[in-house]
N, C-alpha and C positions, 0 to 999 in steps of 0.2 A: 173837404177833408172830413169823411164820413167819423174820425177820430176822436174827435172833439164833440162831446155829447152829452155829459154830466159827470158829476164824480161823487162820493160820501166819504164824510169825514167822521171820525168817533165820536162819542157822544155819550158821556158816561150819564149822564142825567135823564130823567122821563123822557120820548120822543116823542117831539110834538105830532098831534094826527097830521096825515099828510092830507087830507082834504080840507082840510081847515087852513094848511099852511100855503096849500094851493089857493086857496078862497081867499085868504087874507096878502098873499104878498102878491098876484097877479094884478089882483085889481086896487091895491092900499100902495103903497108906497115903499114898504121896507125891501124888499127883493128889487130896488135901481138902487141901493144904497151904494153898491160897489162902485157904480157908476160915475161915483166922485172922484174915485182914486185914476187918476189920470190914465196909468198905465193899463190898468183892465181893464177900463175903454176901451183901449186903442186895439188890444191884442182881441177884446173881446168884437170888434167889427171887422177886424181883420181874419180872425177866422170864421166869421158869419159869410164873409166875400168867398172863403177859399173853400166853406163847405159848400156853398152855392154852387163854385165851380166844381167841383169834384161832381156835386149831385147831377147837374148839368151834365157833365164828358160820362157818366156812367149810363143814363139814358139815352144819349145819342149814339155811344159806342154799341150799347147792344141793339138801337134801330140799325145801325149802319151796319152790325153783322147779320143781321136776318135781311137785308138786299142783299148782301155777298152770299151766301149763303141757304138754301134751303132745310139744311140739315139741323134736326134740333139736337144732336150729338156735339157737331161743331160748336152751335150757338150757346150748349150748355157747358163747353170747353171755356167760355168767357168767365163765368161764373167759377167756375174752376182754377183762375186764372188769376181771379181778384181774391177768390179766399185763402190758395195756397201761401202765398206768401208769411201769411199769419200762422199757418199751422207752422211754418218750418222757422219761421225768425221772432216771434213771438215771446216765448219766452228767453233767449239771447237778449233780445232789446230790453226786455225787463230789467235782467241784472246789470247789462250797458250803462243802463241810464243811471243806475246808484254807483259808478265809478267816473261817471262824464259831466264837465261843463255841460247844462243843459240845453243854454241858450246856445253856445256854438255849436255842439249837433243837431238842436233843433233848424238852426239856419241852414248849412250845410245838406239835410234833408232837403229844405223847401229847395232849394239848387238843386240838387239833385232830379229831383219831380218836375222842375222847371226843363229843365232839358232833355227829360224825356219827352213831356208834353211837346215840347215846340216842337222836339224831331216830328213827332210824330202828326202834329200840322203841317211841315213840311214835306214829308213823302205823300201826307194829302194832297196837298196843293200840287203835287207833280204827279200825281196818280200812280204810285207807286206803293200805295197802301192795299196788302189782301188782307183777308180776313187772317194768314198765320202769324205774319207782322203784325196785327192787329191783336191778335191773343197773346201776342210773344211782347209787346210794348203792356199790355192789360199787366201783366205778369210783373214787371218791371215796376210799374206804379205802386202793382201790391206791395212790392219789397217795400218800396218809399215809407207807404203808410202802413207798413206790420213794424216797421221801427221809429216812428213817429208815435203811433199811439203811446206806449207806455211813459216816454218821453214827455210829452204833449200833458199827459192826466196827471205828469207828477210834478210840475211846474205852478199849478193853479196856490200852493199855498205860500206860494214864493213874488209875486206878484199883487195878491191882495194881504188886505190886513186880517189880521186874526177874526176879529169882531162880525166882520163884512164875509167871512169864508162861506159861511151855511148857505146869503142868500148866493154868492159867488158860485156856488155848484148848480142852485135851484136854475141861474142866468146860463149856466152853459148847458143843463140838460133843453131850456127853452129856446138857444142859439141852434141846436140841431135838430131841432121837430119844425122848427119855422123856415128854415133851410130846405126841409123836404119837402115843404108844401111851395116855399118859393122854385124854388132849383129845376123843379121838371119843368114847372111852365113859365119858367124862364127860357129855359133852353130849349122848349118847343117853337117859342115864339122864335127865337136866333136861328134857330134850323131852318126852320121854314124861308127865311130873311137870307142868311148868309151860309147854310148851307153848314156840313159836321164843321172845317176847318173851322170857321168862326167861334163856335163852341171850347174847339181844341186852342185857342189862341185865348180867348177869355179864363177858360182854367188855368192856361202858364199863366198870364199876367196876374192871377189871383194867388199863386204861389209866390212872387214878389211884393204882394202886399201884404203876403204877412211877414214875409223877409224882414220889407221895411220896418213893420212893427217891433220885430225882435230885435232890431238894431236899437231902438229906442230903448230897450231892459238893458238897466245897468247893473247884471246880477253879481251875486258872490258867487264865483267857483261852486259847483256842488260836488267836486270833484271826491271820493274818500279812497286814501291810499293804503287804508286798512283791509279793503275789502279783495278777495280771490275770485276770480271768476270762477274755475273749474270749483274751489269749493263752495261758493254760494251757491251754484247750482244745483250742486249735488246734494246740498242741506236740503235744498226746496224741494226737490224730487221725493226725497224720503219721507218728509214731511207729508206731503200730499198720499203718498200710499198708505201711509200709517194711519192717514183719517177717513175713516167711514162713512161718517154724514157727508162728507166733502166729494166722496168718491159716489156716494149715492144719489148726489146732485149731478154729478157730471152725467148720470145716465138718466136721468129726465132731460137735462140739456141736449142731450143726443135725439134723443126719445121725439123730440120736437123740431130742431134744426135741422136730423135728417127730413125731413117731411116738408117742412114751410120752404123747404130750398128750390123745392120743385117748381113755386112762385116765379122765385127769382130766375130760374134757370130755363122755363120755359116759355115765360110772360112775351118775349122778343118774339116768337116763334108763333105762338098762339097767334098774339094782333096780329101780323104781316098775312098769313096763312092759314089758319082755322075761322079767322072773326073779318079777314078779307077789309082791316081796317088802314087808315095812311097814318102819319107822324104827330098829326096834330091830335088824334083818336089814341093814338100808344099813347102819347105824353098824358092825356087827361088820366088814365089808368094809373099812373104813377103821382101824381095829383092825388086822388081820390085815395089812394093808401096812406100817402102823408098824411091827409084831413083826418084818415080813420085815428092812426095815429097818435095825433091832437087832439080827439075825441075819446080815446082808450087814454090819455096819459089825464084828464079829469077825472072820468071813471076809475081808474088805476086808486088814488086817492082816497075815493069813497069803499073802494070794494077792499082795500088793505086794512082801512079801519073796521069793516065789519067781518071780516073771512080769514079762516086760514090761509098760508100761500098755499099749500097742497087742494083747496077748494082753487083759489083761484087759478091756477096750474090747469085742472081739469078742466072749468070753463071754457078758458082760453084756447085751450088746444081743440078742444070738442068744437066751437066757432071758427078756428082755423080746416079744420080739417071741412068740417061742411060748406066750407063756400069754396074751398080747392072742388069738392063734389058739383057746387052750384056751376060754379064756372065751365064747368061740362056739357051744360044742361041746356044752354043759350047764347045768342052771339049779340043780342042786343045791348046797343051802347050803351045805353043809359044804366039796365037791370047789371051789366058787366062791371060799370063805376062804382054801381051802389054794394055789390058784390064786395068790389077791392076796399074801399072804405069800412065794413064788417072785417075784412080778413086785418084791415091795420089795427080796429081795434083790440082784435083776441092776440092779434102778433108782439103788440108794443107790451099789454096787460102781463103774456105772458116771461117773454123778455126781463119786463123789470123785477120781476118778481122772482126769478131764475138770479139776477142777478143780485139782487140782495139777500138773499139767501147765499150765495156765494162767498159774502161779503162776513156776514154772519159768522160763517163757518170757516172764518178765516183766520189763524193767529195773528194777532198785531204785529208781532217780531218778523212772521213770514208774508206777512199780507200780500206784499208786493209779488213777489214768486207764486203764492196760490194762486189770486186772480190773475199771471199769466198765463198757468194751465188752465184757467176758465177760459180764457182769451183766444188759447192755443185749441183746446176740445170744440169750441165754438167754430171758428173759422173752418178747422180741420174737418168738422162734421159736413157744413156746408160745401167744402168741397170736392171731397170725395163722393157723398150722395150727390151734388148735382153731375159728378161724372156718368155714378150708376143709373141715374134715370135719363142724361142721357144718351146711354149704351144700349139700356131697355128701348127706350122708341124708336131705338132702328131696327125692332124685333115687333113690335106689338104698336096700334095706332096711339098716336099721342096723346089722344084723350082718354082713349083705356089707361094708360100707364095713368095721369091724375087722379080716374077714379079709386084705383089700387090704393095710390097713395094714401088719398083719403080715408079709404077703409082701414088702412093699414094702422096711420094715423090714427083715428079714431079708436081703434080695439086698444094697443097699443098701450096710451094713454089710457084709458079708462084700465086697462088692467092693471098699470102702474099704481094707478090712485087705492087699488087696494092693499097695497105693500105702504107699510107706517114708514111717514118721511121724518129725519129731525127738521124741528121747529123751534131756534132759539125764542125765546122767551121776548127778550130785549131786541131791537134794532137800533143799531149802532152808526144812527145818523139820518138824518133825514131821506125821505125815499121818492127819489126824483123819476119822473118817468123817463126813462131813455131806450136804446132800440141796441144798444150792442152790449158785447161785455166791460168790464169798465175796470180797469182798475184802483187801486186806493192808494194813495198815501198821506200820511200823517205829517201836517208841521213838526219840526224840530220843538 
C-alpha cells in the first residue's frame, strides 16, 4: 500500500535540521519511541506487510503485461491505470475522510482490495486473465488506494501519543522506502518460485493483516456532522485558485511528473524488449531505485539544510532527466542498475521537496483539501503523460521517445528555475523523505 509513506505535522518552533534529525534518531534511539505504544506497532507492521504486498503485485503485474503484451501503448495503459484513480477520487476521499469513522472505512477498503486481489488470483489460476482484465482490475485497486490514502495519513495522530507524533511520521516515511527496497525482491524471488498468482495471493492476504490490525483500534468516531460535502469542497477549490505560490507549485510538480512517468510507464517494456532481459533482471531494476531512494532520502537531509528547494528542484530533475538519457545509451545490467539507483536518487530528493513545499503553502484551516489537489495534480500528471508517451511510441521508436523526454525534461526544468518560486521562510514540521504526495493533518 504505496499510501502509507510519511506525513508532517506543524511545528510552530525552530525546525530541527533534517540531517541531524536523520543522524540522530536513525542510529540513537528516539525515533522507536513510538514503538512502545502497542497500537503503532501493530498498525505500523501491518502496513509495512501490506506495502510489501502492493510493492510486490505492482512489479509482477507490469512483468506479466509486457509477456501479454508487446505494445508499450498497452503496457503504459497500466500506469494509466494505477494513477487514474487518484486523479478522479482523490480529492472526494479527502473531504470523506473528515465526515467518516476512519477506522471503519479504513477496514471496509482493505476488504474491498481484498477481493479484488483474490479475483484476480483466480482468473490467474484458471487462465482467464488478459492483459484488458488485467488493466481493468489495475484500475479497480487504484480506486481502493486513491481512497485510502487521505484516510490512511489522517489516522497517524489518533493512534500515537502527542509526544511520540514527530518521530511517529519520521517511522512511517522509513516503513515505505524499506518496503521498496524489500517488496521487489521479494516478489522476484516468489515469481520466479510460485509464479504471478503467488504474488496475487500474498498481497490479498496482506490486506487482512492490516484488517486485522484495525480491528485491534478502539477509536472515537471521527465522524463531524457539521461538515457539507458539496460546500467543503467547494471552499477548497477557491481557496487553491486564489493562491499563487500554491498554483506555482503545482506546475513544477507537473513540470517533473510529466517526465519521470516515462520511468514508470516504460520500464516493463524496455527489460522484456530493448535490454532482452527475464524477471529476476526486471526485478533488480526495481531494487536498485528503491536503494537510490534510500540514498537520496539521507542526502535529501543534508542538501535541505544547505539549499534552497528551488536549487534542489533543479538538481534533482536535471539527474532525473540525464539518466532517462543514460538509459538509452546501454543495455548492460549492471551500468542499467547503477543508472536506476541515480534516477531514485534525484526522484525521491525531488519529490520531497515538491512536497513540502506543498505543505508550506498550505492554510492550516484548508490543509487537508490543498494537499489533496497536490495528491490529485500528481497522480493526474502521471497518468495522463504515461498515456501520451505511450501513444507517441507507437509512432516514433521507444527509445527516441525517452531521449525527447529527457531533453524535454531537462530544458523544461532549467527554464523553470529562472522564474522566482515562493520559499516560505519557516518549515512547518519535520521533513521526512518520502516518494508521493502526502497529505497533512493536525491533531485536535
Amino acid at each position: 500500500m504505496e499510501e502509507l509513506q510519511g506525513m508532517r505535522v506543524r511545528n510552530e518552533r525552530k525546525p530541527i535540521a533534517t540531517s541531524n534529525f536523520f543522524m540522530k534518531n536513525i542510529f540513537g534511539i528516539s525515533v522507536l519511541a513510538p514503538f512502545k505504544e502497542k497500537l503503532f506497532s501493530t498498525l505500523w507492521i501491518a502496513a509495512f506487510i501490506s506495502n510489501i504486498g502492493t510493492l510486490m503485485q505492482s512489479v509482477g503485474v507490469s512483468w506479466l503485461a509486457a509477456t501479454m503484451s508487446g505494445s508499450a501503448l498497452v503496457i503504459s495503459l497500466l500506469q494509466t491505470a494505477t494513477s487514474l484513480p487518484a486523479l478522479l477520487f482523490s480529492y472526494p476521499a479527502g473531504v470523506i475522510s473528515d465526515q467518516s469513522d476512519r477506522r471503519k472505512l479504513l477496514i471496509w477498503l482493505q476488504i474491498f482490495q481484498f477481493i479484488v486481489v483474490l479475483i484476480l488470483s483466480i482468473l490467474t489460476l484458471r487462465h482467464l486473465l488478459n492483459i484488458f482484465l488485467l488493466i481493468l482490475f489495475t484500475f479497480f485497486i487504484g480506486i481502493g488506494s486513491a481512497f485510502t490514502s487521505p484516510v490512511w495519513q489522517a489516522i497517524t495522530p489518533e493512534v500515537v501519543s502527542k509526544e511520540h507524533l514527530k518521530s511517529a511520521i519520521a517511522l512511517n516515511g522509513i516503513n515505505f522506502n524499506l518496503a521498496r527496497a524489500v517488496g521487489p525482491a521479494l516478489g522476484g524471488a516468489i515469481f520466479i518460485v510460485g509464479g504471478i498468482q503467488s504474488i496475487f495471493l500474498f498481497d490479498a492476504v496482506s490486506f487482512l493483516v492490516l484488517t486485522a490490525g484495525l480491528y485491534k483500534w478502539n477509536n472515537t468516531s471521527s465522524v463531524s456532522g457539521s461538515i457539507h460535502f458539496r460546500k467543503t469542497a467547494i471552499e477548497g477549490i477557491r481557496a487553491v485558485n486564489k493562491s499563487k505560490p500554491f498554483k506555482h507549485l503545482l506546475v513544477r510538480t507537473v513540470s517533473f511528473t510529466a517526465f519521470v512517468s516515462i520511468v514508470f510507464a516504460f520500464l516493463p517494456h524496455l527489460s522484456k524488449y530493448e535490454w532482452a532481459q527475464n524477471s529476476g533482471q526486471y526485478t533488480w531494476l526495481w531494487v536498485s531505485l528503491g536503494i537510490g531512494a534510500m540514498i537520496g532520502s539521507y542526502l535529501y537531509g543534508i542538501w535541505s539544510d544547505s539549499m534552497k528547494a528551488s536549487k534542489i528542484i533543479l538538481i534533482s530533475c536535471e539527474i532525473v532527466a540525464g539518466s532517462l538519457f543514460l538509459l538509452t545509451l546501454t543495455d548492460n545490467f549492471y551500468l542499467l542498475n547503477l543508472i536506476m539507483m541515480i534516477t531514485g536518487v534525484g526522484w525521491i530528493n525531488a519529490m520531497s521537496t515538491l512536497n513540502v513545499l506543498a505543505q508550506q503553502h498550505s492554510p492550516n484551516e484548508l490543509k487537508g483539501r490543498f494537499l489533496a489537489v497536490n495528491v490529485l495534480v500528481f497522480q493526474g500528471s502521471i497518468a495522463l503523460s504515461s498515456l501520451f508517451w505511450g501513444y507517441l511510441s507507437n509512432m516514433i521508436a521507444i527509445l527516441l521517445v525517452m531521449k525527447i523526454a529527457a531533453l524535454c525534461m531537462a530544458v523544461l526544468c532549467g527554464l523553470l528555475s529562472l522564474i522566482p518560486m515562493e520559499e516560505p521562510e519557516t518549515i512547518q514540521g519535520n521533513t521526512v523523505a518520502c516518494t508521493e504526495p502526502l497529505l497533512q493533518y493536525q491533531s485536535k
